[in-house]
N, C-alpha and C positions, 0 to 999 in steps of 0.2 A: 117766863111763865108759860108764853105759846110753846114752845120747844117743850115742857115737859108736859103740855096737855097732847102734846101728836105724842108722847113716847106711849100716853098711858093708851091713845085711841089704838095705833099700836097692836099693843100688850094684848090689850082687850080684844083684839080681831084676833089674835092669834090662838090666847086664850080660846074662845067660843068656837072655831073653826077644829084644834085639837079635841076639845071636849065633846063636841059633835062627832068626833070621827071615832075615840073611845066607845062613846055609849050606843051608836049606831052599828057600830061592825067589830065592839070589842076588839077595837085595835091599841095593843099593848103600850108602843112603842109613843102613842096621842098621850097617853096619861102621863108618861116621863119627864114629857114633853110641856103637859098642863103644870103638872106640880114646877116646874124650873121657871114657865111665865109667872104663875102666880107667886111665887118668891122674888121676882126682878120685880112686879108690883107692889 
């Protein structure tokens, strides 16, 4: 159960840090990138 709660902490940083860089500087390549974390979540 700890091993899947670090995948999701994870997930989630990665998620946040891409969707940040998307909406910030309309970088394309962040959302490709969002949509693929939020699917592995």
């Amino acid at each position: 159960m700890k091993e899947i709660i670090e995948k999701i902490n994870e997930l989630g940083e990665a998620f946040r840090k891409d969707a940040l860089a998307q909406a910030e500087n309309e970088n394309k390549a962040a959302g490709v990138r969002v949509r693929r974390v939020s699917l592995e979540m």
